[in-house]
Every structure is written in structure tokens, then in C-alpha cells.
LOSEZA-819447 format. One record per residue (C-alpha): residue number from 1; residue in three letters; x, y, z. Coordinates in steps of 0.2 Angstrom, whole numbers, padded with zeros to 4 digits. Layout:
BEGIN
num_residuo_x_y_z
NUM_ALA_X_Y_Z;
...
END
This chain:
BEGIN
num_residuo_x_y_z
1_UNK_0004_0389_-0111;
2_UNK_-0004_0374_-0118;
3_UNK_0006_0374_-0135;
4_UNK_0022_0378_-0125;
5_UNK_0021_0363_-0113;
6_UNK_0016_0352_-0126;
7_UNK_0031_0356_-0136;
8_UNK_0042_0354_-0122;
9_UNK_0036_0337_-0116;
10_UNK_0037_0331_-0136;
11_UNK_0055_0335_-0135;
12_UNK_0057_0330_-0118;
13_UNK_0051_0312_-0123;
14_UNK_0060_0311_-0142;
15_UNK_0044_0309_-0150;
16_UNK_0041_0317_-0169;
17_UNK_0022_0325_-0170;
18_UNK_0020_0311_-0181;
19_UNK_0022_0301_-0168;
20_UNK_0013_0313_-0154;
21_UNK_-0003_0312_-0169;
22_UNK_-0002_0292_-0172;
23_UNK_-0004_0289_-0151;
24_UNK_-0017_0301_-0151;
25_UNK_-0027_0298_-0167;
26_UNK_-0025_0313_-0176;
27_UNK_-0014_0318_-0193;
28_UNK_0004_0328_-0189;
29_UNK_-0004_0342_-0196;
30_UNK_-0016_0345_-0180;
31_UNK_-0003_0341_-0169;
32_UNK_0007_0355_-0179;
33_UNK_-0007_0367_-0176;
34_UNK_-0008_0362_-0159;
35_UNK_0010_0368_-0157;
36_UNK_0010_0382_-0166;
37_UNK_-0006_0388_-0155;
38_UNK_-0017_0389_-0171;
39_UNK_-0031_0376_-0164;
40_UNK_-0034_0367_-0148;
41_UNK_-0038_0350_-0146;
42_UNK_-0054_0344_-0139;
43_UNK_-0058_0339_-0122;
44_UNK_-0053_0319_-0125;
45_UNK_-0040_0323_-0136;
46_UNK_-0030_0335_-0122;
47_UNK_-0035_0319_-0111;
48_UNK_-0025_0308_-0121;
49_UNK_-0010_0320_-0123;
50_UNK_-0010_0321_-0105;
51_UNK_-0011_0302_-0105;
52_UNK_0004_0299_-0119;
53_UNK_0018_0312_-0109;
54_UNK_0012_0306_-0093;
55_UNK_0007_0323_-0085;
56_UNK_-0012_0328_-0077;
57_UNK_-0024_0336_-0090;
58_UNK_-0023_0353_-0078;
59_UNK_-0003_0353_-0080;
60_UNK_-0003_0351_-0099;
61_UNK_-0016_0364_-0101;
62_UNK_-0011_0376_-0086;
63_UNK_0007_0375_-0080;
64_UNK_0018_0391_-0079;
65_UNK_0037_0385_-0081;
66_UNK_0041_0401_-0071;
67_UNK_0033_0395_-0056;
68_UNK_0044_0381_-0056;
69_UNK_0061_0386_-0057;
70_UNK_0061_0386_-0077;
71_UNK_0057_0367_-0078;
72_UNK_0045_0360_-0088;
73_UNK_0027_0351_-0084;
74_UNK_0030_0338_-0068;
75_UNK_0027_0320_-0071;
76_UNK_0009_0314_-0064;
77_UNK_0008_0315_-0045;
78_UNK_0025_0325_-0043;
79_UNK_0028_0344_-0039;
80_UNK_0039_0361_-0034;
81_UNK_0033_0370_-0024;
82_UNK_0046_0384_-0020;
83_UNK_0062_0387_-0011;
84_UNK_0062_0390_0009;
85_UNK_0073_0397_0020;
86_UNK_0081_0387_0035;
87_UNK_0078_0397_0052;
88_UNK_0093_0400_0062;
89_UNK_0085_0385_0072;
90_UNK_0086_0376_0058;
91_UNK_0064_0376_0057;
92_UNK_0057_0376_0037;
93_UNK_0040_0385_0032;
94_UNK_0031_0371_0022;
95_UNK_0023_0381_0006;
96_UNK_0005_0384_0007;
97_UNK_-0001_0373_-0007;
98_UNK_0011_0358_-0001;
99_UNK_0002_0358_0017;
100_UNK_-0016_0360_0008;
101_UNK_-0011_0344_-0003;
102_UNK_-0004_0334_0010;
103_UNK_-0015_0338_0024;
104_UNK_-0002_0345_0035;
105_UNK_-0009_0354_0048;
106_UNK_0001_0364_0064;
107_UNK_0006_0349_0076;
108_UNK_0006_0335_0062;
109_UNK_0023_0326_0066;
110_UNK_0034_0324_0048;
111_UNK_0049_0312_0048;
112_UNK_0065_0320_0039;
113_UNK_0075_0307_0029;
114_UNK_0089_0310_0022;
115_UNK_0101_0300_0008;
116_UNK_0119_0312_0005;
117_UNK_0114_0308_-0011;
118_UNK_0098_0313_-0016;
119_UNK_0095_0326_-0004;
120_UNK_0080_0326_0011;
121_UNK_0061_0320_0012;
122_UNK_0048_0325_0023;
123_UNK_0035_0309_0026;
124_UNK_0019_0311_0037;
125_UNK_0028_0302_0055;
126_UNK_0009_0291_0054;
127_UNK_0010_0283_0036;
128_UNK_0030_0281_0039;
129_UNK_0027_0270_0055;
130_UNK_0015_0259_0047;
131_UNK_0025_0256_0032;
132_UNK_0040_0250_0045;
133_UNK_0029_0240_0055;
134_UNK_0023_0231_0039;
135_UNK_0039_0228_0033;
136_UNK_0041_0220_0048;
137_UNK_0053_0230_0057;
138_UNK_0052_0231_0074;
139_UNK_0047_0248_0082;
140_UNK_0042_0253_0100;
141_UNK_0023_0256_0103;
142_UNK_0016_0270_0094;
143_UNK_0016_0283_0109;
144_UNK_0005_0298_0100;
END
């Protein structure tokens, strides 16, 4: 995994071990052996890997690019987490591990947004309403 993903996000960013082993502080050859699953890196050096490609520590060392779709590691903060199946009522089943994230809970409100474009967002209706008010927006009294 961790040899994989590292490889992948190298690529991904253009970078030559050489440079991958110059931002971290090693020689080419580690980050050779790194690749090649020969050696690890220690803890601080996995840290600054992480820190170079952008990515958590627990993505770089850990993510399956089967559970998402065949793509690599997520930036930092961003995630897939499955396909779902529109109801005939047109109701969606948030994943498991998107709600615990989030802190959805049954009866949370979400706003859908939509840009024909980019495709639809799911926002907590609470931290939506707020943004709008301070943007200065006018919006009739919260009525939760």
C-alpha cells in the first residue's frame, strides 16, 4: 500500500525521487527503496511525505485505491465514499462513514446545491444559513 500510494502521488505531482528525497531530506536511493517496498521511512519522515503530496499521514500509509473507485490517495480533507442509489422518491442513503464524519444524525436538515456543471453538494442547512447571513444576504428568520 504505502510504496504504491507513494509512487502514485510522485507521478501524479511530476516530481523525480530525486526531488521527492531533496524535500524530504533523504538520498534518492531511500526514496528508491521506499518505492520499491524494501524499507520504510520513519515516523517524521512518512510525516513529511505526507506534508510534500498534500495527503494525511493515515492516507499515504493506509489507503486502498480499490475502495475508491481505482483513484488514488484524496488530497487532505477530501473523500469518496461510495455510490448510492436514488429511491424512486428520489431519497439517497448517506454512507455510513460520511454521516460519522460529518455528524449527520436522522433529522439533521442538508441543503442540496446543485451547479449543471459540477454535479450536486450536500451542506449541513445550519452552517449554510450562517455563511448566507454573513455574506449579507437577506434570509427570513431562522424557523428551526
Amino acid at each position: 500500500m504505502f510504496s504504491e500510494n507513494l509512487i502514485q502521488l510522485r507521478k501524479l505531482r511530476q516530481l523525480t525521487q530525486e526531488e521527492v528525497a531533496d524535500r524530504v531530506g533523504v538520498s534518492r536511493q531511500a526514496v528508491g527503496k521506499w518505492e520499491s517496498g524494501e524499507t520504510m521511512p520513519d515516523l517524521d519522515k512518512a510525516r513529511l511525505l505526507a506534508e510534500v503530496f498534500d495527503v494525511s499521514l493515515d492516507e499515504l500509509a493506509n489507503h486502498h485505491s480499490e475502495d475508491s473507485f481505482g483513484l488514488g490517495v484524496p488530497p487532505r480533507g477530501k473523500h469518496i465514499f461510495g455510490i448510492v442509489t436514488v429511491g424512486e422518491k428520489g431519497q439517497v442513503i448517506i454512507p455510513a462513514k460520511a454521516r460519522k464524519l460529518f455528524s449527520i444524525e436522522p433529522g439533521d436538515q442538508l441543503v442540496v446545491l446543485g451547479d449543471e456543471a459540477s454535479g450536486l453538494a450536500l451542506i449541513p442547512s445550519g452552517g449554510f444559513m450562517d455563511l448566507i447571513r454573513k455574506a449579507g444576504n437577506p434570509l427570513p428568520p431562522d424557523r428551526t
